[in-house]
N, C-alpha and C positions, 0 to 999 in steps of 0.2 A: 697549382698546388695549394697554394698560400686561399685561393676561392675556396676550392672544396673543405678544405680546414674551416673555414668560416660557415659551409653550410652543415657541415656535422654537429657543429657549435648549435648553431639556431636549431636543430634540429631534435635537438637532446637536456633537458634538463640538468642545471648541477645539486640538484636537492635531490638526496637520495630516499630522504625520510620528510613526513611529516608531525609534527605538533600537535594534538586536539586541545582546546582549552577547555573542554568537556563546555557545562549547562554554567556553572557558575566558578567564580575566584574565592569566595567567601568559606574561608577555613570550617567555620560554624558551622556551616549549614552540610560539609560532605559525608559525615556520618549518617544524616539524618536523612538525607537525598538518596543514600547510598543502601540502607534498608528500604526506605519505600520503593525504587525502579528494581528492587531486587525482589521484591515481593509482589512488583508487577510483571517481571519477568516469569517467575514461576505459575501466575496467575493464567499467563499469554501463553504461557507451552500446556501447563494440563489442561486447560479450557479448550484448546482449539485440538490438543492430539485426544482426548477426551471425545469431544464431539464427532471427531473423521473415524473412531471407532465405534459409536455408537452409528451412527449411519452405515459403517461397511459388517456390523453383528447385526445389524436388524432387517431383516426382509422388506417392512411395510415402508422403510424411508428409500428403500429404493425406487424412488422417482425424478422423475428431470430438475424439478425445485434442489431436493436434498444432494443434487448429485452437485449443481450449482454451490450447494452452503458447502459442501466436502471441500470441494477448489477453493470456494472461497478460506476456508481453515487452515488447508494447507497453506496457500497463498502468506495467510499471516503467520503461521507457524514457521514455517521455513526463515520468513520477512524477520523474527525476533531475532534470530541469530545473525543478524545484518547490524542491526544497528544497537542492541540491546549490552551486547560486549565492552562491547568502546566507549558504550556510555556509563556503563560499571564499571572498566579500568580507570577512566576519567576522577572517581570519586575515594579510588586508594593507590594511585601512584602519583607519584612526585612529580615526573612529567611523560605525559600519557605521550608513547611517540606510536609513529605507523608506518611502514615502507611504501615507498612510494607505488611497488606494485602490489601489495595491500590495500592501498589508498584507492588506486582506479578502477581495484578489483569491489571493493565496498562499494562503490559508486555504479559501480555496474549492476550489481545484482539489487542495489539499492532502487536504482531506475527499472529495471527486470519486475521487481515485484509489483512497487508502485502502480505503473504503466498497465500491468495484468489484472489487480485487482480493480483498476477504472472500469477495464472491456468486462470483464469480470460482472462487475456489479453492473453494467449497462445489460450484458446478457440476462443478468436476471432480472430485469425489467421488463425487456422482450416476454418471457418466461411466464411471467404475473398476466402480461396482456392478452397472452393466446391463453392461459387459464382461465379468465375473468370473461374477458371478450367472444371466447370462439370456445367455451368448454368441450363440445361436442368433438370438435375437431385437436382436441389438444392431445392427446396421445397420438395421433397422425403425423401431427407438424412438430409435436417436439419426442420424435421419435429419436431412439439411442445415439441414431447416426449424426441425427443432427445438432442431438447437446455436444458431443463428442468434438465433432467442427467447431459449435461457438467457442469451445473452451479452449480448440487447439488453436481456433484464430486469434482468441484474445491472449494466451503465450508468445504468441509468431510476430504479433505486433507488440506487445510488449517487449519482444525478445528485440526489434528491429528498432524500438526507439530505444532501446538501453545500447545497445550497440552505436547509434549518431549519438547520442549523447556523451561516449567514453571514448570515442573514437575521435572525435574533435578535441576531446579533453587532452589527451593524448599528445597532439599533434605542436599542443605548449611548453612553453618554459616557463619554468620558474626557478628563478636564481636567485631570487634576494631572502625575503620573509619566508620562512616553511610555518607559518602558525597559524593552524584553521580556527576561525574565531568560530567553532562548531564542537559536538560531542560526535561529529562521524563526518567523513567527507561527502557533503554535497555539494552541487553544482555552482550557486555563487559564489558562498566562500571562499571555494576553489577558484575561482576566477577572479577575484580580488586581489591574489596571488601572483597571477602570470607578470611575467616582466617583456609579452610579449600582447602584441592587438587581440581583445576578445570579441572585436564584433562580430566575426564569422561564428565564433561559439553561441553568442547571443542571439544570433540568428535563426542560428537553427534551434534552439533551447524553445525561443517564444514560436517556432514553426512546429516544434515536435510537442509542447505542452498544448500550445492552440489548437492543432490537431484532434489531438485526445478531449481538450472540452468540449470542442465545437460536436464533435462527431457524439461522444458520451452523452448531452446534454439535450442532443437532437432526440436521439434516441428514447433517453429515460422521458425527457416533458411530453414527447408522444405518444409514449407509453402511457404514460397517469392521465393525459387529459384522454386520451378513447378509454381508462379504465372508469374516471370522473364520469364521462361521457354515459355508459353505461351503466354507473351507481346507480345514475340520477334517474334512470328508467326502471331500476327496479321497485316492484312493487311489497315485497316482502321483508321486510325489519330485518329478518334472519337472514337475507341474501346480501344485502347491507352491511351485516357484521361479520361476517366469513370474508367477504370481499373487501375490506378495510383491515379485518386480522391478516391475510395472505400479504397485504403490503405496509403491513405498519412496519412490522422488521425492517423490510429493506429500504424503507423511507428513512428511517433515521439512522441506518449505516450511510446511505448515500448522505446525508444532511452532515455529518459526523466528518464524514472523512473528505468529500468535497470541501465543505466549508472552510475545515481547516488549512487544507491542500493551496487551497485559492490564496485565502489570506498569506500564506507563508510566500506562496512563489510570487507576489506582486512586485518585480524587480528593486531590486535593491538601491539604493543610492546610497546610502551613510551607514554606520557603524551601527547607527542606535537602530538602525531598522535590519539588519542583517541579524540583530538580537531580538527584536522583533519576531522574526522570520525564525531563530532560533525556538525560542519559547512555541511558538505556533507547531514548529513541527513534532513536537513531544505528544499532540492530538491523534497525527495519522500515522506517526512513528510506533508509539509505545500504549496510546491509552487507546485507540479506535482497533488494534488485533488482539488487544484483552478483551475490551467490550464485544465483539460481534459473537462470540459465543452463548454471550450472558442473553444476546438480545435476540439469539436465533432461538434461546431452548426454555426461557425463564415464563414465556407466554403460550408456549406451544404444546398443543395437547400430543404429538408424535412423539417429538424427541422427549416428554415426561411418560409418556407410556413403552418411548424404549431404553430411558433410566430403570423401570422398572420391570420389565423383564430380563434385561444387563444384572440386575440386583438378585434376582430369582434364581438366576442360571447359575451365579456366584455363591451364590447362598446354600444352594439344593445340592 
């Protein structure tokens, strides 16, 4: 009797709630933190619900690319209400708390997005390369069926590494500290916490991010070096710049939110790097689902020609 009391124990948490210490302690600065992530919040929902309407009222964006940028929008649209809350209650409450199945729920759909919009932006790599590469054949091969697959494969895997990653999380205790030195719960912080062994967590954490770069990374550099590949054979100036506009966009979303993504998740060891890792994620958290709007529609002769009949339709 007195055994199995003991494994219920280990098996169960006595922290019912957590703590977030939000981005910063400094009294000063939460007013001022507190208008600008709020004004990027509203930036990050009209920009991205903004642009998945103008793709699903315009005919001529209905193609495999645009159907890619749509996912991708939602992707981050949805992703704002993850992390964007908690990081605004953080800068006008006393002390920002969160339930603990709040906590693992955040974490999940946190890891959900994340995870989707990798595969996500790897598809549209692929995407650019049968474009570039194989024009002829690119309505064949990225026929409806088969955008519809990459995107439902790269939810299905996103959805299966969000799932080991919350389902391990899970599986700990934590009895002492409830205080995420974070603005939302993520995965190390959280595990900084446990009052039980992380390395089975940590194991699978560096197996399921490894996973996702090694495979993501294969992918995209194959893709750019056969589209390089090809640049460099064409002979016409103009083919040159249509082929370098079709992938500027998605260069510097990947550069953007890779970049940042790497540097944050570089494991942790000390306090000041977990704050490190804090600051870094406010990149692919808050500023990289505001920008990818700005940087799918600000150069783009489609989505400015279906601002403008969006505008016409409105107007007439």
């Amino acid at each position: 009797m007195q055994v199995m009391k003991q494994t219920v124990i280990a098996n169960n948490s006595s922290v019912t709630e957590f703590i977030l210490m939000g981005l910063t302690v400094q009294r000063e600065l939460q007013v001022p933190l507190f208008v600008l992530f709020l004004l990027n919040y509203m930036a990050t929902v009209v920009g991205n619900l903004s642009l998945m309407n103008l793709i699903c009222l315009n005919s001529h964006l209905h193609t495999p690319m645009y159907f890619f940028i749509f996912n991708l929008s939602c992707i981050d649209f949805c992703y704002s209400f993850v992390c964007n809350p908690t990081m605004l209650m953080s800068f006008i409450s006393e002390e920002n708390t969160i339930s603990y199945a709040g906590c693992m729920s955040q974490l999940f759909f946190f890891c959900f997005f994340v995870n989707s919009e990798c595969y996500v932006l790897t598809a549209m790599a692929y995407d650019r390369y049968v474009a570039i590469c194989h024009p002829l054949q690119y309505i064949t091969v990225m026929s409806p069926k088969i955008c519809c697959l990459l995107v439902f494969g790269s939810y299905l895997m996103g959805f299966a590494g969000a799932l080991a990653h919350t389902g391990f999380m899970i599986r700990l205790s934590f009895c002492d500290s409830n205080i995420i030195n974070h603005y939302m719960c993520d995965i190390f912080p959280l595990l900084q916490l446990s009052c039980t062994s992380t390395y089975v967590n940590e194991l699978v954490s560096s197996a399921v991010v490894g996973a996702i770069i090694i495979l993501s990374s294969i992918i995209i550099l194959v893709s750019y070096a056969m589209i390089l590949s090809n640049i460099l054979y064409m002979s016409s100036g103009k083919g040159w710049s249509k082929a370098l506009g079709t992938c500027g966009s998605h260069i510097i979303t990947v550069s953007l939110f890779y970049g940042s993504g790497l540097l944050a998740y570089v494991k942790p060891t000390s306090a000041d790097t977990v704050g490190q890792g804090k600051l870094l994620s406010i990149f692919y958290t808050l500023v990289v689902p505001m920008l990818n709007p700005l940087i799918y529609s600000l150069r783009n002769k489609d989505v400015k020609l279906a601002v403008k009949r969006t505008m016409q339709r409105i107007t007439s």
